[in-house]
C-alpha positions in Angstrom: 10.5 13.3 13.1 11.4 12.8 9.8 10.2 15.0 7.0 10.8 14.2 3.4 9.7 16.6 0.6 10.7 14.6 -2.5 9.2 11.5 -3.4 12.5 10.7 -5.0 14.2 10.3 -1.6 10.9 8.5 0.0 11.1 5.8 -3.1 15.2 5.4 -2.7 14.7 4.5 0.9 11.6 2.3 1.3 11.6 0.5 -1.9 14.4 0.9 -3.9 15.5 2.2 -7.2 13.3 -0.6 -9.3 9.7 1.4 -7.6 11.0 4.2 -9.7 9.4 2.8 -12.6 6.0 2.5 -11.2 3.4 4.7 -13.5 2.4 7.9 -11.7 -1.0 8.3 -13.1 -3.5 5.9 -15.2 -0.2 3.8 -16.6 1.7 6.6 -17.3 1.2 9.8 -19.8 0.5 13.3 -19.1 -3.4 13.3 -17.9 -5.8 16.2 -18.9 -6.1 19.7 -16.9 -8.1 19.4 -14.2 -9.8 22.3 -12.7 -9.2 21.9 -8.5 -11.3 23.2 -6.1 -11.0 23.2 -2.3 -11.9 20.4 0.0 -13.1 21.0 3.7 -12.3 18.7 6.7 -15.2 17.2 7.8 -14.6 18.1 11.3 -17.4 19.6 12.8 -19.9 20.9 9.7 -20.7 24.7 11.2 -18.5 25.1 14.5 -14.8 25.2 14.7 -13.4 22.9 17.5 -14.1 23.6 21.2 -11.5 25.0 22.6 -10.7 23.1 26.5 -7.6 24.4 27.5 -4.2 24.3 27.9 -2.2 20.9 27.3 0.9 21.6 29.4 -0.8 19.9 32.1 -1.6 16.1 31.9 -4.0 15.9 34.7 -5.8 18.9 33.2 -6.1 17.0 30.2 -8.2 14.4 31.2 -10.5 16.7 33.8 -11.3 18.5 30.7 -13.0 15.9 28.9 -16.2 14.0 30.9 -18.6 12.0 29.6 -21.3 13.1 28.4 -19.6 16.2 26.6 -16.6 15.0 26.1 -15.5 11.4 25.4 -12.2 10.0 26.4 -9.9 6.8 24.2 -11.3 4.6 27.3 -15.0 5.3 27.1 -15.4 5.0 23.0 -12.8 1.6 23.7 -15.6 0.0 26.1 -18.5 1.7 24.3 -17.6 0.2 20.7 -15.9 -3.0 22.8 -12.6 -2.3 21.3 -10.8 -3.2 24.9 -10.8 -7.0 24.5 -9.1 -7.1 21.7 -6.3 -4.8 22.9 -6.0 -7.2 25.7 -5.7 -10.1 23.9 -3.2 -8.2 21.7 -4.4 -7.5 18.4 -3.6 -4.0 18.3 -2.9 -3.4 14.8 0.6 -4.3 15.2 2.3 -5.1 11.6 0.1 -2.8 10.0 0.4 0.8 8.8 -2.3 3.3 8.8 -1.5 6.0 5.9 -3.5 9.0 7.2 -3.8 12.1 4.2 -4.1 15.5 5.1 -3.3 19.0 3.8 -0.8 21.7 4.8 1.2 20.3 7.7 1.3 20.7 11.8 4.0 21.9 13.0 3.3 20.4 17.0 2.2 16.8 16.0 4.9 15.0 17.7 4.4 17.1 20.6 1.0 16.9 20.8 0.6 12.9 19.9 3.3 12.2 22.8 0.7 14.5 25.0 -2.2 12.6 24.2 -0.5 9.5 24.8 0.7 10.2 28.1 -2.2 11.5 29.2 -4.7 8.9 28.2 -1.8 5.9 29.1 -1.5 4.6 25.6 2.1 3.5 24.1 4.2 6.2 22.5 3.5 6.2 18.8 5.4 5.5 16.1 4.7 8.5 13.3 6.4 9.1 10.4 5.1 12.0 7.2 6.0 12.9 3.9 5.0 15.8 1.9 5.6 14.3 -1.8 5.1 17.3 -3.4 6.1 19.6 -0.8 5.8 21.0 2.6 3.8 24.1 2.9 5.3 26.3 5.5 3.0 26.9 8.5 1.4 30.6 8.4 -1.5 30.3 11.3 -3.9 31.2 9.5 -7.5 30.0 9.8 -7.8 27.8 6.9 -4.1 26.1 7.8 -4.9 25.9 11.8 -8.0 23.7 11.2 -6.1 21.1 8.9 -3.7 21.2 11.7 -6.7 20.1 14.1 -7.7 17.5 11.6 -4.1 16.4 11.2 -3.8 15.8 14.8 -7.4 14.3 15.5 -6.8 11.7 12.7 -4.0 10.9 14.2 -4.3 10.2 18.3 -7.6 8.6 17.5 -6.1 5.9 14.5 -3.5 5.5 17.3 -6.7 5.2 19.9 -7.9 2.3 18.2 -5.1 0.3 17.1 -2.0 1.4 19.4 0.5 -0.9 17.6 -0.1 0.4 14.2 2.9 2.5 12.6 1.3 6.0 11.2 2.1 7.6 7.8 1.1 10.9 7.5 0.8 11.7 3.8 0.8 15.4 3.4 -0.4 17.7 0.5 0.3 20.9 -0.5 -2.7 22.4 -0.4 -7.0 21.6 0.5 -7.3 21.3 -3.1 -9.0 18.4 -4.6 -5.7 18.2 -7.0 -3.1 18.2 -4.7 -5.0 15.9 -2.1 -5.6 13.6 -4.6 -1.7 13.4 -5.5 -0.3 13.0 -2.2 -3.3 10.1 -1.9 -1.9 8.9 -5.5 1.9 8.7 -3.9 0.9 6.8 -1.0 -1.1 4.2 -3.1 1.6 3.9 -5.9 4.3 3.6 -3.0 2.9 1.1 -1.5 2.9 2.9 2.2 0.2 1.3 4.4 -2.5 -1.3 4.5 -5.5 1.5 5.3 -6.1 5.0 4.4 -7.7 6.9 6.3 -9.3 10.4 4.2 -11.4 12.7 6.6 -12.4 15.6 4.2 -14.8 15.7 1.3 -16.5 18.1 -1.0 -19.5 18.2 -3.1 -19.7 15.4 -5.6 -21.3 18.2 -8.1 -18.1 20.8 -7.6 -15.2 18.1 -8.2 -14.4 18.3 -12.2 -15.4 15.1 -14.0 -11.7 14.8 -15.2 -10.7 14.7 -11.1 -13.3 12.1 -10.6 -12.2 9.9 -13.3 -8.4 10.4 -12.4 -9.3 9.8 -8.6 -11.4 6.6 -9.2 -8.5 4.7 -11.3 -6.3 5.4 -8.3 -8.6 3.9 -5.7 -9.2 0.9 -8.0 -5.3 0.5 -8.1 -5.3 0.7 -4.1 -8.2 -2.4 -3.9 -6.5 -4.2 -6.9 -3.9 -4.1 -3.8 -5.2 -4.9 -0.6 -5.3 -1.2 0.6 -8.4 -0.3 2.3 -9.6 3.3 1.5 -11.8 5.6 4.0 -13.5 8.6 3.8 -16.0 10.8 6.1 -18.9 11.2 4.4 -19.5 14.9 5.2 -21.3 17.1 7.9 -24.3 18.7 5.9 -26.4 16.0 5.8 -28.0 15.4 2.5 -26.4 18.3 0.9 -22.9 20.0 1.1 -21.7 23.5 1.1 -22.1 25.2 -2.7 -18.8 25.2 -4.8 -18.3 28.7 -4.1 -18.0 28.0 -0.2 -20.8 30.5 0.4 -24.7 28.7 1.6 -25.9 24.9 1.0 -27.0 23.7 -1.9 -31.2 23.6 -2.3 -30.9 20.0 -3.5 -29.2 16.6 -2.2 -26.0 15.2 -3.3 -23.3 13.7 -1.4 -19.7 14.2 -0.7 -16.7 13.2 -2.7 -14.1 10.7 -2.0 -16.4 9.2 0.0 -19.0 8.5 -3.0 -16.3 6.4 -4.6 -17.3 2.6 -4.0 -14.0 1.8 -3.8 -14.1 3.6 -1.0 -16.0 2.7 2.6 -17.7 6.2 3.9 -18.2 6.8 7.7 -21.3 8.3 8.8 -22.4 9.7 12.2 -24.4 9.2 14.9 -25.0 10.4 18.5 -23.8 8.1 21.0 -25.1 7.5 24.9 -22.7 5.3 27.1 -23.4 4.3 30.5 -22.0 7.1 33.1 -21.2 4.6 35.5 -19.6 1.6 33.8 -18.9 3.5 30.1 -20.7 0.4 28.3 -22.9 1.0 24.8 -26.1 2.6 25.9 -27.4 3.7 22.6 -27.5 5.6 19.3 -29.6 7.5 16.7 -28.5 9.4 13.3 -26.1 12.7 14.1 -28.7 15.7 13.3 -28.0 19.0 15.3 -27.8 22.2 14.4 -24.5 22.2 13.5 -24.3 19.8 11.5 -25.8 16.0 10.6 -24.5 12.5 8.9 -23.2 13.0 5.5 -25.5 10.1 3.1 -27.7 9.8 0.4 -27.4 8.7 -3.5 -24.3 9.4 -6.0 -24.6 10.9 -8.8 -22.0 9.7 -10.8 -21.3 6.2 -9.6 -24.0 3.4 -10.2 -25.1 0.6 -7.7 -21.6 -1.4 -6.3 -22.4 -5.1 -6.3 -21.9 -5.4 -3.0 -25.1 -3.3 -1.9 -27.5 -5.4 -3.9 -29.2 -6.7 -1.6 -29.7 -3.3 0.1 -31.0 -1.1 -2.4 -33.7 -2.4 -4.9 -32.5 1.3 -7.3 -29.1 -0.6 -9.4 -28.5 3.1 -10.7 -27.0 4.4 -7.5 -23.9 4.1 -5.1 -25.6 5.1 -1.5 -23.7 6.3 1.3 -22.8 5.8 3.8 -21.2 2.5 4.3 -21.0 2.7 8.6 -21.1 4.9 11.1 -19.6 6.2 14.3 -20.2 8.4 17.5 -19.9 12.3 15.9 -22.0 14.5 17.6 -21.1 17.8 19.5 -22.8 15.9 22.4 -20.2 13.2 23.1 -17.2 15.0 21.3 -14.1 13.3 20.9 -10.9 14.7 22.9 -7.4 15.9 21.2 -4.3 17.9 21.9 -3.7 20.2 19.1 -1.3 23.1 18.8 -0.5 22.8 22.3 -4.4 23.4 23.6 -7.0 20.7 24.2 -10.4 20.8 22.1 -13.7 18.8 21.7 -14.1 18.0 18.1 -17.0 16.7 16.0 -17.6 15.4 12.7 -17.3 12.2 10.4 -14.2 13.1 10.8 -13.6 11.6 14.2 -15.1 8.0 13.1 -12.8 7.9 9.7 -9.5 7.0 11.6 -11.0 5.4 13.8 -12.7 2.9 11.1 -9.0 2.7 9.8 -8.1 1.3 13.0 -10.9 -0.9 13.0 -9.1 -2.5 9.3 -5.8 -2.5 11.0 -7.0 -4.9 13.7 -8.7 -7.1 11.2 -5.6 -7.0 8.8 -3.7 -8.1 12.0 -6.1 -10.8 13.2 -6.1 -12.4 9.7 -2.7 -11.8 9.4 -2.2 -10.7 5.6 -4.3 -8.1 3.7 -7.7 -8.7 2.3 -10.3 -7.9 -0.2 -12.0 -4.5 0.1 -13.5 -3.5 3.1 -16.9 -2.7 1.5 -17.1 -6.3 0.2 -16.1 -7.8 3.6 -18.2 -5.3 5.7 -21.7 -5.6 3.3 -20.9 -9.8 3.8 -21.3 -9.8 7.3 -24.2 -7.9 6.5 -25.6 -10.4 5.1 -24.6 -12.9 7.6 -26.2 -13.6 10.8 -23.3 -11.9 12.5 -24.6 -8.9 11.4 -27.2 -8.6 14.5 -24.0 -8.9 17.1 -21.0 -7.3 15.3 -23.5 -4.4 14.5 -25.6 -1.4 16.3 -28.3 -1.2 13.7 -29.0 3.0 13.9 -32.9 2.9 13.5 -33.5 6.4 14.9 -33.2 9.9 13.0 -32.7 11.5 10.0 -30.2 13.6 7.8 -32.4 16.3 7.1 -30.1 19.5 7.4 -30.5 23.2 5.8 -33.8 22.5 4.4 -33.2 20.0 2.3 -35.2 16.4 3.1 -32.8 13.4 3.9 -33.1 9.8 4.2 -34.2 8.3 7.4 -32.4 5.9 9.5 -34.3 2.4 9.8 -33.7 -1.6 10.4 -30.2 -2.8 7.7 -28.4 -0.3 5.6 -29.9 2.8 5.5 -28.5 6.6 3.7 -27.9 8.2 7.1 -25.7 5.4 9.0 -25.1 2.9 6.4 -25.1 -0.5 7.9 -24.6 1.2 11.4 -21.9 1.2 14.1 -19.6 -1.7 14.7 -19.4 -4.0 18.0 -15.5 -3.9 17.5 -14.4 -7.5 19.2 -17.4 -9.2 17.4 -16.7 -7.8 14.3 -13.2 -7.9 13.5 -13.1 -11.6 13.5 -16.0 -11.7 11.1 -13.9 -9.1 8.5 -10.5 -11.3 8.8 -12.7 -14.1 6.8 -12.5 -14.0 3.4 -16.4 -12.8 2.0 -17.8 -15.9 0.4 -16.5 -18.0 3.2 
């Protein structure tokens, strides 16, 4: 595994000495202070993982995860009809998947190769660098969650598109500062086609100063090609307060996800056939632990691209799409050496990166903004067949009133879950086509 903790040294080595002279923030200059606050993965809103076992043994691996508990790489592949494209080998091969996190995991190769083996996909091909340093691992609470997080973005990116190289981009810390550097690095270094973000905090508790720094790097990563993802939280309509302690009375929506330079993944609750594992159905992700992240940003007006979805021009809405993310239907990882069900947005964010990867590799070059290409087909009369329209549910969570789910883009699943072989030929076609 190679671990690099000086951007210097990651430059030198992938893109020579001229990238040195690429500007580090806004074009170069010193930016203004920014106050930072901390950022939660969205893995799970209220309950910490579930913990299954012990991953020394690979046949206990799988028996610990059954349908409809626990779902397996093989039963959200047929489920989201990811499979035939596998088989007809567009596996994301080419393409790079830049996955940000904070603090580190010390067992991710371990545990990746685990996962691998036990669910029969190819070894991986991993890479990570902490640009502004590694963070030695303490296991504490607050570091052995991003550790989960770490290792659930990874397997299940590698779930979705197997032949996709992973860079783990690693920050310092869960603030919104350091995040936003090490997702700065990766951008102004050019290292992947998709990025795949799976934490968030209150749009209201990220400094306006953060906001405007964070938006001028995302525009820098579509002026690019580079796709940009982002959960789009666990609370529902609202989000934790800024001091960490109760929900906010009122809505607002999470931050990176808001940004609509950014795509953000909502959830749903997913039933698959027991027998065959084929799509059964869906409705919006509201339990009592936790429900799909959506609603209206604050600070970000109405992208063109949702124009024909929401008749209010003074609003971004989130979220873009959706995913399976209920406790009920939990995805499977390995994770410091123990096997866990985990929950969240934050399962369907890499697994949306993969998504891009495939499409990248079946058009064979990168392409415009996901949002753009995803909000086309929208409009399209492939929407009906490359999408589960979510028309069930709402995000109503800790007393605060949501949207509710209905027919097209909606503020609790966005434009709804993706029928994966269907839809990744529509995205490789340039929007306008």
């Amino acid at each position: 595994m190679r671990i690099v903790v000086s951007p210097v040294r990651v430059v030198a080595a992938r893109l020579g000495a001229a990238a040195l002279a690429l500007p580090v923030l806004l074009g170069g200059g010193a930016a203004p202070a920014v106050v930072s606050h901390a950022v939660s993965p969205a893995m799970g809103g209220l309950a910490q993982f579930q913990d299954l076992g012990d991953a020394s043994d690979l046949g206990a691996i799988v028996a610990s995860c059954k349908a409809p508990l626990c779902y397996a790489p093989d039963a959200l592949r047929t489920a989201y009809d990811v499979q035939p494209l596998l088989d007809a080998g567009i596996d994301g091969t080419g393409t790079t998947i830049v996955i940000v996190d904070a603090f580190q995991d010390p067992m991710i190769r371990h545990d990746l190769a685990m996962f691998d083996a036990a669910w029969g996909l190819p070894a991986a091909s991993l890479d990570f660098v902490a640009p502004d340093g590694l963070t030695p691992f303490d296991g504490s609470k607050l570091q052995m969650g991003w550790a989960g997080e770490i290792a659930l973005d990874a397997e299940w990116a590698h779930v979705i598109a197997p032949g996709a190289h992973l860079e783990l981009v690693l920050a310092k810390s869960e603030q919104d500062t350091d995040l936003l550097s090490a997702t700065r690095f990766a951008i102004d270094h050019n290292l992947g086609d998709v990025i795949t973000q799976s934490f968030g905090e209150s749009e209201s508790c990220a400094d306006p100063e953060l906001l405007r720094q964070q938006h001028a790097v995302f525009e820098r990563a579509a002026s690019r090609g580079i796709t940009l993802l982002a959960a789009s939280g666990d609370f529902g309509a609202t989000n934790p307060l800024c001091s960490s302690h109760g929900f906010a009375r009122s809505a607002n929506v999470t931050t990176p996800a808001s940004d609509p330079d950014v795509t953000a993944v909502g959830g749903t609750r997913l039933a698959v056939n027991l027998a065959t594992g084929a799509y059964g159905s869906e409705i919006a992700w509201n339990d009592m632990f936790g429900a799909s992240g959506g609603g209206l940003s604050t600070v970000y007006t109405r992208p063109g691209y949702q124009a024909p979805f929401i008749d209010d021009n003074s609003a971004r809405g989130l979220p873009d799409v959706a995913y399976s993310a209920d406790a009920i239907g939990a995805s499977v990882i390995v994770a410091l050496g123990g096997v866990h069900a985990v929950f969240g947005t934050s399962s369907g964010t890499p697994q949306w990166a993969g998504i891009d990867a495939l499409a990248r590799q079946f058009a064979g070059h990168r392409q415009s903004q996901l949002n753009i290409r995803l909000y086309h087909v929208a409009k399209s009369d492939g929407y009906s067949v490359a999408f589960h329209d979510i028309t069930t549910g709402n995000n109503t969570f800790a007393g605060v009133n949501g949207g509710q789910a209905g027919p097209g883009w909606d503020a609790v699943t966005g434009l709804g879950t993706p029928d994966v072989a269907k839809l990744v030929p529509l995205l490789a076609i340039p929007a306008g086509d």
